[in-house]
N, C-alpha and C positions, 0 to 999 in steps of 0.2 A: 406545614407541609406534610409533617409524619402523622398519621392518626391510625397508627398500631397498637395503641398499649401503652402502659407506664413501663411494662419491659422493651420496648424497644426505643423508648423519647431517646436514651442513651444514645445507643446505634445511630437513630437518625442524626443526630444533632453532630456524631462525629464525622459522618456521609455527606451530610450538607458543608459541614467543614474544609473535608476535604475535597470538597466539588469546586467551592471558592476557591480552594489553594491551585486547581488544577486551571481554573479558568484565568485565573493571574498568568498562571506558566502559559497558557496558550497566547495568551496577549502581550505578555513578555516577546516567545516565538515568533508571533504575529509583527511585531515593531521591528527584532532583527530581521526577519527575511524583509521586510520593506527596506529596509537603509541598507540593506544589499543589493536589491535592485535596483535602487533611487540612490544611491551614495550621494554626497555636498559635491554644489558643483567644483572643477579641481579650479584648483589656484593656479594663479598668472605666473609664469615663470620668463626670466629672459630671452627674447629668442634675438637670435644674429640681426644685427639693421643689415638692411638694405643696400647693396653695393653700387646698384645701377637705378635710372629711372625705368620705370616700364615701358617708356619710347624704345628703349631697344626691341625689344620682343616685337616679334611679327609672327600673328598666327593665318596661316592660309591653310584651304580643305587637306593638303596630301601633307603639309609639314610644320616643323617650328621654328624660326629663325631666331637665333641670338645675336645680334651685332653688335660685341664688345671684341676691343683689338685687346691682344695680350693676354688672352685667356690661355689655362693649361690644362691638361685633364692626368688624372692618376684612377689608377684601377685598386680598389680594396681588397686587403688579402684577408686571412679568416684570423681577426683576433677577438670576439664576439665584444669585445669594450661598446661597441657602439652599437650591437643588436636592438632591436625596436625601431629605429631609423636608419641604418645601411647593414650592408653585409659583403658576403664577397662577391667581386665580380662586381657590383655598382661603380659608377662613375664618377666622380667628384672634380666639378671647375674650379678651377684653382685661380688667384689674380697676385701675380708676385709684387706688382708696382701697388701699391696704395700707402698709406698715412698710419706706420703703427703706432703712434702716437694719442690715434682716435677709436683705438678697439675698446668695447664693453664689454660687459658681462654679456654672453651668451652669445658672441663671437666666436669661432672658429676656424683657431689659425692651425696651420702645418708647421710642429716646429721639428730640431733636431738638437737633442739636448750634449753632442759633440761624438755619441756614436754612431753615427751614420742609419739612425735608425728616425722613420717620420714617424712621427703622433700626430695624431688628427682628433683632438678632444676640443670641447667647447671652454672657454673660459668661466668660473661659477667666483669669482673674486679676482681685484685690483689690491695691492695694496703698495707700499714703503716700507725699505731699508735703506739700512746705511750704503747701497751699491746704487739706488732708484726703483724707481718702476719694477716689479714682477706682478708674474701673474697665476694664478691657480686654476688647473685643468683637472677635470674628470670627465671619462667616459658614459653614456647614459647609461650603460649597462654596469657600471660598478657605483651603484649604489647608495654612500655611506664609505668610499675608497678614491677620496681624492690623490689626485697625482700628485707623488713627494715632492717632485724639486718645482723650484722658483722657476717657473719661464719669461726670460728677459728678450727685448726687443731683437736684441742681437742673436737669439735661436728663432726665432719664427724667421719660416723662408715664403709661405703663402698664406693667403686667409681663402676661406671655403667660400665661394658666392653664389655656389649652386649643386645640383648632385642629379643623375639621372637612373634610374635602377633598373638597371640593365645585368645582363648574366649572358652568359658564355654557354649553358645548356640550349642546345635546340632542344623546339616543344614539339 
């Protein structure tokens, strides 16, 4: 490729060198920005079963009907635990009568761990002790920060079976 001289074969040979080392780093470059914009597709994670059959639902041109008896609804206040999927001001159906005996992973129930305060986290673990059944909640938004205490049958007051996101700002 260099046909300079026996003084320059040097030079060339260390330009051509480093032209190799330069075109690795761009295809290095080149592979990350791909798997940034093509990332593996995500993994399957729990989501809540299904409360109702969809024979409830009735959809017509002006609206939505829901016909389940015993539904509740509660308004969310700002504790961002659950950002990316509600916030404040969203709506949340609530169903106090069902089976907590049959909640999974990726359920979400409403509990009250005896201070008058609800948590509204999904379920990420079942497990046993020596008292029975608990369960293990975290918010989507914490991470890596699962919820410390044990939630037993007897703190859950509702499970989630639906949510409308809704807000209180007029546009």
């Amino acid at each position: 490729m260099c046909n300079l001289g026996n003084a320059w074969k040097e030079k060339c040979k260390q330009l051509e060198n480093e032209n190799t080392d330069l075109t690795q780093k761009v295809e290095e470059l080149e592979k990350e920005i791909y798997n940034l914009k093509h990332p593996e597709p995500s993994v399957e994670k729990p989501s809540p079963k299904g409360e109702f059959p969809r024979s409830v639902v009735r959809t017509y041109p002006d609206r939505i009907e829901v016909r389940v008896n015993n539904l509740q609804e509660a308004i969310l206040v700002d504790s961002n635990s659950m950002d990316g999927m509600w916030d404040t001001g969203h709506t949340i159906l609530l169903k106090e009568d069902f089976d907590r005996d049959s909640l999974i992973v990726g359920d979400i129930p409403v509990y009250d761990m005896g201070d008058g305060a609800n948590i509204i986290h999904p379920i990420i673990s079942i497990d046993e002790d020596e008292e029975g059944k608990y369960y293990t909640t975290q918010g989507l938004n914490n991470v890596g920060w699962p919820d410390k205490h044990k939630v037993r049958n007897s703190h859950i007051k509702y499970i989630v079976v639906g949510w409308i996101n809704t807000h209180d700002n007029p546009s």
